[in-house]
N, C-alpha and C positions, 0 to 999 in steps of 0.2 A: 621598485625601479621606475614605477609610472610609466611604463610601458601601456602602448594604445591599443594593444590587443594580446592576447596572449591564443598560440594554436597549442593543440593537441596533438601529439601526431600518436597514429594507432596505427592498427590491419585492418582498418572498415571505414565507408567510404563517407561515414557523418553518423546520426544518434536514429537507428531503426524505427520503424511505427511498432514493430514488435521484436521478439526474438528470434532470429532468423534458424535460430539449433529446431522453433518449436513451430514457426511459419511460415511456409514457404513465399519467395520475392517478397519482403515485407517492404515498404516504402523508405526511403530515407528523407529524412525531412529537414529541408532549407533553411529552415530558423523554428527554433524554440525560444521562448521566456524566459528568465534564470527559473521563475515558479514552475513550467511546467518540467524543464529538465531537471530540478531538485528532487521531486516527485517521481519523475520516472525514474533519477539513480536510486531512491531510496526500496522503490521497488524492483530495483536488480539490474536496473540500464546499469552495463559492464562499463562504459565507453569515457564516464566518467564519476564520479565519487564527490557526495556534496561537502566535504571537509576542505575540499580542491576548489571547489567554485566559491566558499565563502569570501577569501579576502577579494576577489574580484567583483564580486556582487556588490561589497562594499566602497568596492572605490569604482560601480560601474563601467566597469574593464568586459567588454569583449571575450568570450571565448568563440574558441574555432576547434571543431573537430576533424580532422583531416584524416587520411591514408598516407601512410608510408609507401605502400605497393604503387598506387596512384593517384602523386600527388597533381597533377592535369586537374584532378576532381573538386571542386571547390568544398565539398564537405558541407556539414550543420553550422551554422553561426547561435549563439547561445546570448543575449544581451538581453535588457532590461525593456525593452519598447516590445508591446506586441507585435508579433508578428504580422506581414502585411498578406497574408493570405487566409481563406476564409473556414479551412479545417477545422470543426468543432474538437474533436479527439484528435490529438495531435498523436497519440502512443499508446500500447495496451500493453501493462509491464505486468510480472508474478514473479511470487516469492512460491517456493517448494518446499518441502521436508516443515512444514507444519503441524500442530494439533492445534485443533477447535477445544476449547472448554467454557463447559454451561452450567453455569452457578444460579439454581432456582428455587422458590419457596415463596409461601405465602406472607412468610413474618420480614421478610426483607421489604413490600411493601411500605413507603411512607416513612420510612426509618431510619432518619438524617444517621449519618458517616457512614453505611454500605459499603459503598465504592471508595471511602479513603482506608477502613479499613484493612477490604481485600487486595490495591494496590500499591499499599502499605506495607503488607505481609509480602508479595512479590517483592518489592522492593529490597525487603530486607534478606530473603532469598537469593537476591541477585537475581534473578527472571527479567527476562524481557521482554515485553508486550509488542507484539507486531501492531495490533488492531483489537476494536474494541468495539463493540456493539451493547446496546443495551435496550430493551424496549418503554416505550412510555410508562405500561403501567407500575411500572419497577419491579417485576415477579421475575424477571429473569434480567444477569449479564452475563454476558458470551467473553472472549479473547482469543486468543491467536497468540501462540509461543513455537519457540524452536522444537520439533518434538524432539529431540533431545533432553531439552527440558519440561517435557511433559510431566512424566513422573514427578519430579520434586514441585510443580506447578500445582498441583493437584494438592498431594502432601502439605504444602506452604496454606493452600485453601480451607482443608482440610482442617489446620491446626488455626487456622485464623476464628474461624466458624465452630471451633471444638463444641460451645456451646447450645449453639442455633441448630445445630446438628443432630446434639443430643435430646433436646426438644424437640424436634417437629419442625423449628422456625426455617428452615433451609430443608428441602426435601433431599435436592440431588447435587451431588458435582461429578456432571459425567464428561469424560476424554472422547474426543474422538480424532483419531490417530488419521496419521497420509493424507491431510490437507493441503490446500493451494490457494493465495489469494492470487484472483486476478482484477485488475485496477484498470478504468478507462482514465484518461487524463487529458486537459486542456483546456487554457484559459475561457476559451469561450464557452464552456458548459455553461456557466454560470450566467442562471435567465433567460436562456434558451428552454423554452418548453420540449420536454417531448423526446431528451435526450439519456435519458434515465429507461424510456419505454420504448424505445429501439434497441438500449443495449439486454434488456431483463427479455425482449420478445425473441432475439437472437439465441440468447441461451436457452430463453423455452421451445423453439423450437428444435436445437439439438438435443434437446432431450436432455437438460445438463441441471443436475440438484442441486438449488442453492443453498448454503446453510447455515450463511448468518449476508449480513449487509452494514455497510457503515460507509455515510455521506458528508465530507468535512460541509462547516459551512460556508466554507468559499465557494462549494460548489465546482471545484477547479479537479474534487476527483469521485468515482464512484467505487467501491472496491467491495469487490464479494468473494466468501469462503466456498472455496467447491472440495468436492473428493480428485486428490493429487493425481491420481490414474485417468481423470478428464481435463488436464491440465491443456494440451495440447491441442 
């Protein structure tokens, strides 16, 4: 319709810094990015759905998040221009009802198609990969699935690796069940030193285990797997 702005109308009063079910007075914030609100719906921001914000992204359309209860309240603004204020992490979004799985061994090492073939195997399972981590030396990659889909996750791995398994060349594929990723977000991480080691010092000081880590290279998010029971 080329319309110049398109609102939202909701029960909330714009797009939270957190989940308000899991943080008490979270912040609500004035303008986000389309990047950083993509990021935080994909990580569970209810408020909106990035399937909803694609045609507008592309024809640089304004979104507006607003309250039905009070609309007095100007809401979130969602558009294309950084925002004019100087908040490094603009949101801290998580996903629940996760399993962690760690695909390790020494023969995986150095061993071009690894990773196409076990993404491969998912793929053709139907699984869907939240997140993904893998370390430099290639002796181990981690993921993140519905644990729902744990089981046949494993199975699918399992059967990918029949061989490397039977060898030696693959030690372990171990599950670990009632996972949570939690994800900082916002455009300005990226280049900012020092923002990676305020959020890892936070969690080290709550006493909170981390147990995997994955850094896009936009730098626009950081997101770590914890045990779901310290979600909150």
């Amino acid at each position: 319709l080329g319309a110049k702005d398109v609102t939202i109308w909701t029960d909330v009063d714009g797009v939270y810094s957190a989940d308000p079910r899991l943080v008490v007075q979270p912040l609500i914030q004035n303008r986000l990015s389309y990047k950083e609100a993509m990021e935080l719906a994909y990580f569970g921001a209810k408020v909106i759905h990035p399937n909803t914000m694609a045609p507008l992204v592309e024809r640089t359309i304004p979104i507006w998040i607003r309250n039905t209860n009070n609309p007095s309240y100007p809401g979130t603004q969602i558009h294309s221009r950084h925002p004019d204020d100087d908040a490094v992490v603009k949101g801290l979004a998580s996903v629940q009802g996760l399993a962690l799985i760690n695909v390790e061994g020494s023969g995986m090492i150095g061993v071009p198609g690894i990773a196409s073939r076990l993404f491969g195997g998912l793929r053709e399972a139907r699984i869907s990969v939240v997140m993904i981590s893998q370390a430099s030396s290639e002796h181990s990659i981690c993921f993140a699935v519905p644990q729902t889909q744990a089981e046949y996750a494993q199975k699918a791995v399992e059967q990918v690796f029949t061989y490397e398994l039977a060898h030696g060349k693959i030690q372990t594929v171990d599950v670990h069940d009632n996972c949570s990723i939690i994800a900082a977000v916002g455009d300005l991480m990226a280049h900012r030193t020092g923002v990676a080691a305020q959020f890892f010092r936070a969690l080290g000081q709550a006493r909170i285990n981390i147990r995997a880590i994955a850094q896009g290279s936009s730098e626009r998010n950081i997101t770590v797997v914890i045990d779901g029971a310290q979600t909150a």
